[in-house]
Each structure stands twice: as C-alpha cells, then as structure tokens.
N, C-alpha and C positions, 0 to 999 in steps of 0.2 A: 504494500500500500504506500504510494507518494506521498509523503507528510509536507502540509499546506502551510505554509508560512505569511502568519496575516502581519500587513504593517500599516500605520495610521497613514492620510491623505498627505500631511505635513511630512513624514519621512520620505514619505515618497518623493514628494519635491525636493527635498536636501539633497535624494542621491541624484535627482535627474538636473539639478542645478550642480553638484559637484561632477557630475559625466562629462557634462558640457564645458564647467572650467579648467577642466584636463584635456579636453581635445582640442577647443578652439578658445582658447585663453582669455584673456579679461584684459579692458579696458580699465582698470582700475588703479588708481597710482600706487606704487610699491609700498606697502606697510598697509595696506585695505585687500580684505578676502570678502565673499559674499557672507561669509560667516560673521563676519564685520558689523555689515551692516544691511540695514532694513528700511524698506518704505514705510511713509507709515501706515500705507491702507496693509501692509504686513503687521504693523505694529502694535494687535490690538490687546485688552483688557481680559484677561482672565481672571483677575485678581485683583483687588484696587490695593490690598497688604503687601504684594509683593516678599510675600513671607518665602524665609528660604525652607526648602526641605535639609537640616539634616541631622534625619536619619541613613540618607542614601546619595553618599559622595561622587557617585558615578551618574547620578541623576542630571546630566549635562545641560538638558534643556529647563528641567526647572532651575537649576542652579543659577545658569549661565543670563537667563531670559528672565529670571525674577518672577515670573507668571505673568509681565507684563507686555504689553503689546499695544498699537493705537488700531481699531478697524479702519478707521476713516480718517476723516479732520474734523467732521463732527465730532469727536471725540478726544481730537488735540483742542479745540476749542472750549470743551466742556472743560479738560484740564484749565486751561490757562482762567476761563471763568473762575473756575474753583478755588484759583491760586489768588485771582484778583478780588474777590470778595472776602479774602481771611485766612481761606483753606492752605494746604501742605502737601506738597505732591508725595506718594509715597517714598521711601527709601530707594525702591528699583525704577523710578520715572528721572526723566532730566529733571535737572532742576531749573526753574524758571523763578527770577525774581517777578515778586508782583507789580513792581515800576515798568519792569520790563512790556510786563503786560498790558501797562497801559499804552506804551510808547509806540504797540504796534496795531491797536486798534482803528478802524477805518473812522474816516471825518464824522462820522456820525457817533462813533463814540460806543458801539454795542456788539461788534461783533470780528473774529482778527480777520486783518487785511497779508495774506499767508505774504502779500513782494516786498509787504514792510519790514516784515521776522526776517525774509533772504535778503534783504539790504543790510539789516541790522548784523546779522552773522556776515556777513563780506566785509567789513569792513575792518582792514588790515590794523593789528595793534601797531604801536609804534615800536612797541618792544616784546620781543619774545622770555626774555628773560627777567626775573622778579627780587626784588631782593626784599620785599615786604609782604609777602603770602602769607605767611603766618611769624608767630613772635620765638618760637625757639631756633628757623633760619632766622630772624633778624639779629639773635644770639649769637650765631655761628658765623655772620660774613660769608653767606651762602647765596648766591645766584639758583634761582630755581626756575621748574617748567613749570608749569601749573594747566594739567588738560580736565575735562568733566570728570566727576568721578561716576565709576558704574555704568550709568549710559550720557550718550552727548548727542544734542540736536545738531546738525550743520544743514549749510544749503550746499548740496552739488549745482554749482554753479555750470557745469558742461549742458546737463539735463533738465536746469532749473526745478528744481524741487526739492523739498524738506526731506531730512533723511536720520537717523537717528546710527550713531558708531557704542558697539559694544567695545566701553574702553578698558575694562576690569575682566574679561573674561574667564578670570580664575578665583575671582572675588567670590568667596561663601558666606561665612560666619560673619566676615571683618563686617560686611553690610550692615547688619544690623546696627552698627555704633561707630560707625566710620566717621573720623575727626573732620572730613573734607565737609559733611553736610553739618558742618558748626562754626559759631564765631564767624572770620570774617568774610571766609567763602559764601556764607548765605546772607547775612546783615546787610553790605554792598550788592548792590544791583552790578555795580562794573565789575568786581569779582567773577560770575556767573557767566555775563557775556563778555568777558575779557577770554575767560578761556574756553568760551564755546568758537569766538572767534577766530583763536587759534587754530582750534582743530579743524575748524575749516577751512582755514590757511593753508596748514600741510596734507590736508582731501586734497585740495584745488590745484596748491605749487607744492610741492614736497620740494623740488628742487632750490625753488626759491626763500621757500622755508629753512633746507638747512644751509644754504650759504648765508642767511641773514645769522642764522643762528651762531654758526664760525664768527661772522666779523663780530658781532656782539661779544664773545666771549674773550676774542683778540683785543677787541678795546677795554673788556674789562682787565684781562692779565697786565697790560701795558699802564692802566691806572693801580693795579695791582704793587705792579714792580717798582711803582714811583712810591710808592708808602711801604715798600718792603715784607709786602704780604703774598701767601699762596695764594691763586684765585680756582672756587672751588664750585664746581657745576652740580646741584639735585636733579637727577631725572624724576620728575612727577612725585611732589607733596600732594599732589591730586591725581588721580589714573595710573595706569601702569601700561607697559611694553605690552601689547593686545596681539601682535602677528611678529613673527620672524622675520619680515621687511623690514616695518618699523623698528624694531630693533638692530638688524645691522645700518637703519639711519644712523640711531646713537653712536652705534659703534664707529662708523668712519666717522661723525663730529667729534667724539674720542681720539683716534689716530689724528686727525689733522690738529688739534691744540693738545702733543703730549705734554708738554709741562704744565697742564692742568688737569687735577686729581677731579672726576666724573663718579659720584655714584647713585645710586638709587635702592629702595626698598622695593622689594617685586614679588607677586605672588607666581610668576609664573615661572616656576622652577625648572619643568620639562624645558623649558624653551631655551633658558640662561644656560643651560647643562647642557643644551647640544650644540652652543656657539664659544668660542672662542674669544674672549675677551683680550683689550689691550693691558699692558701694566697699570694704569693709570684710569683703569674702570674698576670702582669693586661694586656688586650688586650683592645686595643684602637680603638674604629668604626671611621673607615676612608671613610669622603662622595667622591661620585664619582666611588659611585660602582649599581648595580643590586639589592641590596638592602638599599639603603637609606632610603626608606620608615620605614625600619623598626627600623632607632635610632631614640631614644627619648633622646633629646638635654639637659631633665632636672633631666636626673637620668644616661645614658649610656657614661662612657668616650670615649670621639670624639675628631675630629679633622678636619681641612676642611683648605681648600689655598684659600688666599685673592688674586683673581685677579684684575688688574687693565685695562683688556681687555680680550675677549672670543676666545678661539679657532675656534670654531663655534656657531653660534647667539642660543641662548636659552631666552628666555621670564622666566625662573625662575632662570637665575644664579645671582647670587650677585657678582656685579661688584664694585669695590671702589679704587677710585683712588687717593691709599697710597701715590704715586710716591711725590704728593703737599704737605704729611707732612713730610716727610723725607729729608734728604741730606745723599748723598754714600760718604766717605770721604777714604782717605788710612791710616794708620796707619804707623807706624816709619819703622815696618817690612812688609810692600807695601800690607796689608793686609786691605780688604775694609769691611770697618765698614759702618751700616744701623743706621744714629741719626737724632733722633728728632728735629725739627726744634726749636721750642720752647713749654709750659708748655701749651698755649691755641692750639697749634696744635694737640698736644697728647691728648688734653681732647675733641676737634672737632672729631679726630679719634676713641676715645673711644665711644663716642657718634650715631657715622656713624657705629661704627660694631654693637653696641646695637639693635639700629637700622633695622638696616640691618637685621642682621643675629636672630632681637626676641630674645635678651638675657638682663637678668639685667644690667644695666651699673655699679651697685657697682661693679658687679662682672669680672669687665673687667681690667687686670691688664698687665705690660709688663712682657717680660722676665727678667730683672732684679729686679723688684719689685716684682713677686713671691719668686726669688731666695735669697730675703733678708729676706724671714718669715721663721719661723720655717713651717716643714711638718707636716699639721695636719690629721685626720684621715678619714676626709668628702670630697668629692670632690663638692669643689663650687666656685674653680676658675674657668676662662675663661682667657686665656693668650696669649697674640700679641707672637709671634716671629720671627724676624726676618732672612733671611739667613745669618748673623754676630752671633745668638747666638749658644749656644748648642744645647742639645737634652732633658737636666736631665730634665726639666718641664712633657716631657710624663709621663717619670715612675713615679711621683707624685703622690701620692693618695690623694691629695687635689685639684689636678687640675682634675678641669671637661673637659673643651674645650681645644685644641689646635687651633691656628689662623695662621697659615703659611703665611707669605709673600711671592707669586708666584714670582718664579725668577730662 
C-alpha cells in the first residue's frame, strides 16, 4: 500500500517558491531570500498575541512568523488605527510609532495614504551609524547599527509596495522581553522610522549602503585616532544577521576597516559557524534564540540575562534573585547606579551564577573587575553586568560569558 503524504496549502507554496528560486534565481538584493520577506496580503493575522510556542523549538513557522501575518491592508490599517488611538502593536508586529501614524494619513485625516508610508521609508538617513541608540553604547564609545527588531516594514521601491523583512529569524524566547521594544526605541517616533528607513536602504542599495557605511566608519577611526581612541562598530543593538548574504555584507565592511574591532550579539548561530570571520569580528551567541542548543558555554563567546522572575513559566530557565544583593542608588547627576551590597553578597552571587548557570566560579568576575585587567588573548572570563555598566566587556577577547542583569 502507497503511504499518502498530506501537506498544508502554505507548505506547499514554500516548496514550489523555493523550486523556483533554485532554478531560475531571484531578483532580490544579496542578504534578502523569499524567506525574508512577505507581502503583506501574505502577511496576515492569526494571532493578534503573537505568542511564541515553546514547547516545540523546531516549530519554524510559529516561531519564526510569530503567528503573525497582514491578509490585506485593510488590516495594516486597522493596525496603525489601533496604534493611533492608544493601542500597542503586538510583540511579533512592526513597530509603528503612533506620530508616525498620523504623519501618513490622507488630507482628510481618516484613513492611511499606503505613497505617504513608501515616501516616509525612502527617505535616506543621513547616517547609518549611531552613537546614541541606547545608554550603555553611549557608555562604551560604540558606533552602532540599529535595524527593526523581529519584523520591519520597508517599501520595495523596484515594485513599489509595502513589504515586511523577517529580521530576527532565530528570535524565540528573547521576544517576549526584548530591550529593543523599550525606552528609547519606542518613546521617539524617529527611533522606529530611523531604522525602518535603513532597512530599506540596504533592500533598495545594498551596494550603496555598504560603501556609505565604510566611509562613515573611516571618518569615525580618523576622529578616533585624533583623540587617541579605538573606534568600535555594534552590529544591531536592534535585529540581527537574518541571511548568509547579509552577513558576508558585514563581513567584507569588517575586512575593509581592519583596524576597527566589529562585533555583535547574534542568535543565529548555525549561520556564524559556517562562515569565517575576520580577526577583528567577534560575534557573541546570545541564548534565547532557536538555536541555543547549539553554544557551547566552554569554548563559544555568549551571553545570557539574569532574571529574577519569568515571562512565562519554563522548568529550564534560570531564575536568580539579584534584586537581594544589590541596592539601585542615584548618583549626583540622578543617574541610577546597580551596587553591591557588600563583599559576602557578591561572593553568594558569584556563587549562585556558578551554580546556576554550570560555570567555574574563578571564572566569574564583575564588570569593573574585568575592566581593571589588562585584555588578554583567551577568552575565560564570565562577567556580571549590570544595566549601570557599559558594553566594552562584549568586545573582549578575554571575556567568554556575558551575564546581563534583566531590567
């Protein structure tokens, strides 16, 4: 008997859309697969929670899709209504400021005008690079990318139409609490279409994208070099490397300014493991993604967030509740410092992450007591950080773990 192999409408399409971009290849710019991206009458609603499934890490399409999708633009409309009368786009929806929303409404004032949104995403930043994203790069003297996190609207501008780019592809758990959808990424409207703008930048020019991106980094080493400082590149405080194109972008804007140390926090580990990095890239596995499985804690530089409560209940998260050794204190300029209580608190904390997290406890150090050693060439710290320090512990080539204080 011939055993029958049934598969949904939707799968169906995937294989006969990847058949076709194996035979007769794609127009699409390097670092964009179809897998990428969606129309949004592809893009519709199953879910307005965007709740992740996991239980079931190989669930690619809920994972990856959020449960989300637009049917139409009636339905991107109803979002941006929603947005503009109060509401909060789920976690797995782009994020749309509500200013935004007004600024693209038709003369009449009731309903969006879709050439006003594709003017508003086309229009080129001045700068690709950021040195004010958030407050622990402005710590660090860090230049950053900053693209949508999880999903981002662009216009394709060849075909003129809205399009939405899967830019977290490997994003699971991290969703649910991900820093990008806080502070000053969502408070600012030009935060939001600052870096949706981007992203449509390099859809449209990639090419022109990364040579802007070079001269930008050349001008910053050169201001760099006149104050006697290293000039230091974040790939994506927001988003992550989404295709193995966009990625070997990074990578040749890596080779061409080697005297500038390049890293990033990435969940996408399959992908970083099967390229070849220059000296002067280090990419940091960040858990809370579709492939955790795959860092190994005692050779791959990682990083992971110490909670002190769960989003939703998991039987494997490692919970620790810092809150007992610490004190939040203000500083002269009303700025809140994360300090230790005293010298047995910090050694019970070092203890508990040990612990916890299956690391040596020599090797478990804070942010300021890394920051006081010289940089050696092995990575064999494990380092607490609090949201009071920097960032410079990532770029480290001596620091193996990052320890995130959730906050």
């Amino acid at each position: 008997m011939k055993k029958i192999i049934r598969i949904t409408e939707s799968e169906l399409l995937r294989i006969v859309k990847r058949v076709i971009n194996e035979n007769f290849g794609s127009d699409l710019p390097p670092g964009f697969s179809q897998n990428d991206i969606m129309s949004l009458d592809d893009f519709f609603f199953k879910s307005n929670k965007g709740d992740v499934n996991e239980d079931d890490d190989n669930n690619d399409e809920k994972d990856q899709l959020g449960n989300v999708q637009f049917r139409s633009d009636k339905e991107l409309k109803n979002l941006l209504s929603k947005v503009e009368k109060g509401g909060k786009s789920s976690k797995a929806e782009p994020y749309i400021h509500s200013t935004t929303v007004k600024d693209v409404q038709d003369e009449n004032g009731n309903f969006l005008d879709p050439n006003r949104l594709m003017s508003l995403l086309s229009i080129r930043p001045s700068k690709i690079l950021q040195k004010d994203s958030n407050s622990k790069l402005m710590r660090s003297n860090v230049a950053s990318i900053t693209i949508p996190k999880y999903r981002g609207l662009i216009h394709d501008e060849k075909n003129h139409e809205l399009k939405i780019v899967n830019t977290c592809p490997k994003a699971h758990k991290c969703i649910l609490g991900c820093y990008a959808g806080k502070g000053f990424y969502v408070i600012y409207k030009n935060s939001s279409e600052r870096s949706a703008q981007l992203l449509t930048f390099l859809f449209n020019d990639y090419k022109g994208w990364k040579e802007k991106l070079i001269g930008e980094i050349r001008d910053l080493e050169s201001e760099a070099e006149d104050m006697g400082i290293k000039t230091v590149i974040r790939w994506h405080d927001s988003g992550d490397f989404f295709s193995p194109d966009y990625l070997d972008i990074a990578i040749d804007v890596a080779e061409s300014t080697p005297d500038v140390k390049h890293y990033a926090y990435t969940k996408s580990v399959s992908m970083i493991k099967s390229k070849k990095l220059p000296p002067n890239f280090l990419t940091r596995f960040s858990y809370g993604g579709l492939e955790d499985k795959l860092i190994n804690k005692e050779t791959d530089f990682h990083s992971d967030v110490i909670k002190f409560k769960s989003d939703k209940p998991d039987q494997d998260e490692v919970l620790i509740d810092f809150k007992k050794y610490y004190n939040k204190i203000k500083d002269k300029s009303d700025k809140i410092k994360w300090v230790i209580r005293s010298e047995k608190d910090l050694m019970d904390f070092k203890e508990e992450i040990a612990e916890k997290y299956r690391i040596n406890i020599n090797s478990v150090v804070t942010f300021p007591e890394v920051m006081k050693k010289p940089e050696g060439d092995k990575p064999i710290w494990n380092v607490i950080v609090t949201p009071s320090n920097a960032d410079n512990a990532a770029f480290r080539t001596d620091v193996l773990g990052i320890y995130l204080l959730y906050h």
